[in-house]
N, C-alpha and C positions, 0 to 999 in steps of 0.2 A: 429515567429510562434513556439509555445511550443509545444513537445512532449510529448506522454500520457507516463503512465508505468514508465519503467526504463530509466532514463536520461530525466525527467520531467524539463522544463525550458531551458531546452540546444535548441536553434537555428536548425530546419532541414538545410544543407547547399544545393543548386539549383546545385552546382559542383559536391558534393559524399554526396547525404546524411545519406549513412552507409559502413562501410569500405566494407561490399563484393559483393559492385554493383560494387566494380573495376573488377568485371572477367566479366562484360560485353564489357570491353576494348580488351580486346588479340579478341574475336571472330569475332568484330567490325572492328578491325585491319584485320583480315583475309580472311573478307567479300572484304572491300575494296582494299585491294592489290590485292585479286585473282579478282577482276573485272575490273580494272586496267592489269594487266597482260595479262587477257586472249585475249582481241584484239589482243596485241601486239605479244602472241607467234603464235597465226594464220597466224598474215602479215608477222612478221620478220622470227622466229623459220621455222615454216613451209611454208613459201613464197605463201601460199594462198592469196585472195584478197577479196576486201569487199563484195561481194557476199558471200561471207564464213560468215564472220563476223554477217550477217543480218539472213542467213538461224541459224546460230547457237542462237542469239539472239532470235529468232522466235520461236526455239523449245523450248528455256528455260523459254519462257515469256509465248509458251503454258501449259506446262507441272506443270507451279506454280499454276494453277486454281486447276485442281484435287488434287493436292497434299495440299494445303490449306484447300481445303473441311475435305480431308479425319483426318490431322494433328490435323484440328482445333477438329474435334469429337473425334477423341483419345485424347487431352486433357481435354475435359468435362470429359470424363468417368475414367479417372485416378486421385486417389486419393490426390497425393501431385505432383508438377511440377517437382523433381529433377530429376527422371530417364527419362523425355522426353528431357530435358532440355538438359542430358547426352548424351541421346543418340542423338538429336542436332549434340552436338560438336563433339562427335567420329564420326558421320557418315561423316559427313562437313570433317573434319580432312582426313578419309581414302580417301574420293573422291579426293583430291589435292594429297595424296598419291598417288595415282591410276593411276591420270592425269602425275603425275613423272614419275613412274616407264615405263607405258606403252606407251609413248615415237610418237604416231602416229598421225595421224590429226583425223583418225574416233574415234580413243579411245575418244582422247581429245572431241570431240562434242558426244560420246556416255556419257561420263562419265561429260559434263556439263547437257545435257541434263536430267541426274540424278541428279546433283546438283538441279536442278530447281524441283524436285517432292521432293526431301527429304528436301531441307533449310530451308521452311514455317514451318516444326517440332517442332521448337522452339520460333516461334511469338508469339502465344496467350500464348503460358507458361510462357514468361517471362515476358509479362507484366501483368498477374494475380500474379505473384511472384511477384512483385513492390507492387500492390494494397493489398494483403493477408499480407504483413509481414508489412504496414504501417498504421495506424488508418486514417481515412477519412480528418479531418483537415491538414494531414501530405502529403496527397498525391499531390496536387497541386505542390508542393517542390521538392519531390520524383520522379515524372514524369519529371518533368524541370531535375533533376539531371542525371535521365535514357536517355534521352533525348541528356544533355551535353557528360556526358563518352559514347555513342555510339558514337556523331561528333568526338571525338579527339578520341578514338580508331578507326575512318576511316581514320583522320587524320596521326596517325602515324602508319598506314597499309600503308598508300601510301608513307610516309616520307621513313620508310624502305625500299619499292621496288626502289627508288633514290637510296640508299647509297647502296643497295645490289650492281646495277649495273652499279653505277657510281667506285665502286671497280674492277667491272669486268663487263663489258657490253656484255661478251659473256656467260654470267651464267644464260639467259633466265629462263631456264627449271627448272632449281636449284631453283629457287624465291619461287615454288609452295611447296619445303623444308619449309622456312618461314610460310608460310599460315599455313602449318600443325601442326608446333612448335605453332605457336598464337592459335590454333584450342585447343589444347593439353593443353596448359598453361591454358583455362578458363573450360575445365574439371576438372581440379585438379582444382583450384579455387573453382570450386561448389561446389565440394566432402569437399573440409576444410573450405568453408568460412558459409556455406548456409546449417542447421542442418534440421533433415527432420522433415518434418509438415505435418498431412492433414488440407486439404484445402474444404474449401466449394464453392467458388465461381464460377460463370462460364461465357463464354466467352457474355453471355446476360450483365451481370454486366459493362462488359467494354464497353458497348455501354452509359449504365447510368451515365457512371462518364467520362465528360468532357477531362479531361487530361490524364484518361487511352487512350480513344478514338482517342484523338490526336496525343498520343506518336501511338498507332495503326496506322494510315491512314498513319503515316509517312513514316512507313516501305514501302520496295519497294513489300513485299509479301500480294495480296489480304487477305483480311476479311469477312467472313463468319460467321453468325450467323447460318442462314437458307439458302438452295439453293434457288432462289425462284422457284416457285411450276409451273407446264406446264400455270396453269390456268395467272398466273400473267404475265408468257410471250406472252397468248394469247389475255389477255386485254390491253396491253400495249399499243397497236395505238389507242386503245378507249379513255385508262388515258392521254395519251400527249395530244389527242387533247380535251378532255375535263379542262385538266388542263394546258393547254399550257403557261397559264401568272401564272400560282401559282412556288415556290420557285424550290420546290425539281426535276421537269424534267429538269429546268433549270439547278440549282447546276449540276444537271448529266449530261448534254447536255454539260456545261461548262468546266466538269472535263473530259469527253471524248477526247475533244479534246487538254485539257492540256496534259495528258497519251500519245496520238498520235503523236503531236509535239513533245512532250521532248525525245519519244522514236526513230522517223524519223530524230531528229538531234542528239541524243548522240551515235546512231548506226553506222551513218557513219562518227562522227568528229576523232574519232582515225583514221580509216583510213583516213583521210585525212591529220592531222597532219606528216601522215608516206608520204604522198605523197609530202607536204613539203618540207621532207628529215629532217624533227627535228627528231634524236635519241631516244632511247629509254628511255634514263633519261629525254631530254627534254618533252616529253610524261608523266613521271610522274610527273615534276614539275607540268606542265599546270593541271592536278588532285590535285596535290599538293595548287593550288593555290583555286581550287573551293572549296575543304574541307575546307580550312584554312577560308574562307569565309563563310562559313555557321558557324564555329565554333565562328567567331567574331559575326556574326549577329544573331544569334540563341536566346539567351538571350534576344536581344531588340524585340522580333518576337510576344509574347506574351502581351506586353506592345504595342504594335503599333496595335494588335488585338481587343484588350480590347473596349468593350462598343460597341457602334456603328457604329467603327473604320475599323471591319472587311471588308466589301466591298471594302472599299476602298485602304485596303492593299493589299486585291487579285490581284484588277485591276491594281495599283500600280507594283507591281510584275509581274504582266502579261504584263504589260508593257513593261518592263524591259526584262524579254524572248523574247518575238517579238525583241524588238529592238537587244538584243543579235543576235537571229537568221540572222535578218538584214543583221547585219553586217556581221557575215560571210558567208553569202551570194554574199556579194558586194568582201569581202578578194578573194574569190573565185572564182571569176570572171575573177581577177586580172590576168597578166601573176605572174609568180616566180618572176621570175628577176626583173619584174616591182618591187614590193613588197621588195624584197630581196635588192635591190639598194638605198630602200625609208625607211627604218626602219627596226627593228628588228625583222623577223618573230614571235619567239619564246615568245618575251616582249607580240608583240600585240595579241596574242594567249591566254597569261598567264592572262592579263586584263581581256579578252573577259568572259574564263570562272570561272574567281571569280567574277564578275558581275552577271554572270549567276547561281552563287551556292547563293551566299548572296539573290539573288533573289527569288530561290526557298524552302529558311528557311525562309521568311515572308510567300511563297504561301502555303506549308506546314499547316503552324499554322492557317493564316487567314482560309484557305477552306475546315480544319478540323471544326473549329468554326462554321461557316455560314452551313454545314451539317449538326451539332449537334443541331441548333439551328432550324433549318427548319424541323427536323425529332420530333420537340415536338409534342406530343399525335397523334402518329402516331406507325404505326408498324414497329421498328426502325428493327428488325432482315432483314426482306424481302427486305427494301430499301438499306441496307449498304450491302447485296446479291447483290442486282442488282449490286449498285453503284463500285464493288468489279469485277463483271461478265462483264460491260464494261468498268471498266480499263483494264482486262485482255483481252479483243477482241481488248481495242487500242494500247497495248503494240505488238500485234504479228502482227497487220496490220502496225504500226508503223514502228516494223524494219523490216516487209518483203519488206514495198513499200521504205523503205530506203536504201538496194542495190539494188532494179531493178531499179530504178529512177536514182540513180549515176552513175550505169552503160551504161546506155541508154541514159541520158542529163547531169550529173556530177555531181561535189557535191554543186556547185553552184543552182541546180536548186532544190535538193535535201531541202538543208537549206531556200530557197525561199520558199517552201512547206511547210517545217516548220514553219515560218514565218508569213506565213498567215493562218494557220491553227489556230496558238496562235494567231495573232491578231482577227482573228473571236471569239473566248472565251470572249474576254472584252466585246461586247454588253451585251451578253448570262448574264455576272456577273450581268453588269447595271442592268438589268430587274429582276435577282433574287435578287438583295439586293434591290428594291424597290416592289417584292413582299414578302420578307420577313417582310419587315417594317409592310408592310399595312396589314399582316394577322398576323405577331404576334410583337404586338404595344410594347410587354415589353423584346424584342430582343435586347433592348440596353443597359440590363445588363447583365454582362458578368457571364456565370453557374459558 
């Protein structure tokens, strides 16, 4: 794939393909360790319990809708990306600070629940910084590259919280030091690597273009074009059932409850790992293991998407969740000791969830595709609104109903929930990728 301009003929690389996409690495790193971390200093640190965990998840999962609305608008109306981008990473940075210094349990969930309205600041910036500084033919490449250096800087966001406290395992607190250092390191990156530009484009454009859109959905921070309007919320039971077999309720029906399971099992599986008794380094390996597995399958995600492939790598993938879920559901069941006498906790853990990361970098890719492809000649702003507005209702129902359920039946029953809430999604798929097919016949080439 030849580049325009300067360095015409030279190869874009899908790994870096320009040297100062590397400062999207340290931020990446410090996204993923401080999400990582922060379970563990609630259970361990501060001896609270997974009710803590779920109420603090709840509020951060609520608090990212308004503050994506509002992020995303201040990034249309601002002329070039670098000073949001900045201010991003300082703000990101002093909150871990903050979370340091001031040492409490409320601080720590005042000051995540800040985290969750100010992190989205920096979503639509950077991937309109991807799309602006690369010519069109270039972006496919560029996106996959954006793409690569965010998995391996989560990657070695969480390698580092290992080695931090495999040094010292009583340095909890100190970790969120780390985060603020990576936070730090990809501000100065911007300010030397990334020269200032105005920009035209806007967050409408990243709906147009394919692999902006997919590097978007991937992020954990809703997408907003448009709110949608009271009126579209008051037709809504009209369109489901007027459209009930067409693609996109579907897609949305399917991806709600993808948000909902992944949310009601990834809220309570740290705590549960800590009830275990696996350490706190072993906690980061088993993260260790999921990242490292999306970073190997990430690449073939796109390839296994391709043509008319997508459906069936969703379901495929969602497969693969469910059966995750499954299984630790049945772990959990289990006595300790039963488990403990029979195998390696820590091994069959570390399995479990690189199964379940490699999983969700096909589900990623494919059910960005099958979105993008079902929103043709349609009002792409209002649906990727909606689609945005009930990931974020399944994200805060997700981990509320995931400490009140493992507190009151355990986490056994918890993950069972999960479990079938993902296996109900796979019909939902079937039915959109054969009303995709049958309403638009030339979906089986890939944008």
């Amino acid at each position: 794939m030849a580049t325009g301009g300067p360095g015409k003929g030279k190869e874009i690389s899908p790994i870096l393909a320009r040297p100062w996409m590397i400062l999207f690495l340290p931020i990446n790193a410090a996204l993923a360790g401080f999400a990582v971390i922060l379970p563990i200093l609630i259970l361990f640190y501060y001896q609270a319990d997974v009710l803590t965990v779920a109420l603090a998840q709840s509020v951060y999962s609520l608090l990212l809708i308004p503050g994506s609305v509002l992020w995303g608008r201040v990034c249309d109306r601002m002329p070039n990306r670098r000073p949001l981008l900045l201010f991003n990473y300082i703000a990101v940075g002093a909150i871990f600070l903050g979370m340091f210094m001031l040492r409490t349990l409320d601080g720590l969930l005042l000051f995540y629940g800040l985290f969750g309205f100010v992190a989205p600041s920096g979503a639509a910036a950077s991937t309109l910084l991807v799309m602006e500084r690369f010519d069109p033919h270039e972006r496919p490449a560029a996106f996959a590259s954006f793409q690569e250096v965010s998995v391996i800087g989560a990657t070695v966001g969480v390698l580092a919280g290992f080695f931090w406290l495999l040094e010292d395992s009583s340095a909890l607190n100190r970790f969120l030091l780390i985060t603020f250092v990576f936070a730090a390191v990809s501000a100065v990156l911007l300010l030397l690597l990334v020269p200032e530009k105005k920009m035209q484009l806007t967050r409408n454009h990243i709906a147009d273009h394919h692999w902006a859109l997919t590097a978007r959905l991937r992020s954990v921070y809703p997408f907003f074009i448009r709110l949608p309007s009271p009126a579209a919320w008051k037709g809504t039971y009209r369109w489901l059932r007027e459209e009930a077999t067409h693609e996109v309720p579907l897609i949305l029906a399917a991806s709600f409850l993808f948000n909902f399971s992944a949310n009601m099992f990834n809220t309570s599986y740290t705590p549960y790992l800590a009830y275990l008794g696996i350490g706190v380094t072993g906690i980061f390996v088993v993260n260790l293991a999921n990242n490292a597995a999306q970073v190997v399958t990430l690449p073939f995600s796109a390839k296994a998407s391709s043509g008319d492939s997508a459906d069936r790598s969703v379901i495929m993938a969602s497969w693969g969740r469910a059966g995750g879920y499954g299984v630790g559901a049945i772990m959990a069941l289990l006595p300790i000791a039963w488990i403990a006498n029979r195998g390696d906790l820590l091994g069959a853990n570390i399995v479990l969830y690189a199964v379940l990361g490699g999983a969700v970098a096909f589900y990623g890719t494919a059910s960005s595709l099958l979105l993008y492809r079902s929103l043709e000649g349609r009002g792409r702003g209002t649906y990727l609104g909606l689609n945005s507005a009930l990931g974020g209702v399944a994200a805060v129902l997700g981990a509320g109903l995931s400490g009140i359920v493992t507190v009151a039946f355990g986490y056994s029953a918890t993950f069972g929930f999960a479990m079938f809430a993902m296996a109900a999604a796979i019909p939902v798929w079937l039915w959109a990728g054969r009303a995709l097919r049958n309403h638009h016949p030339s979906s089986d080439a890939t944008p």
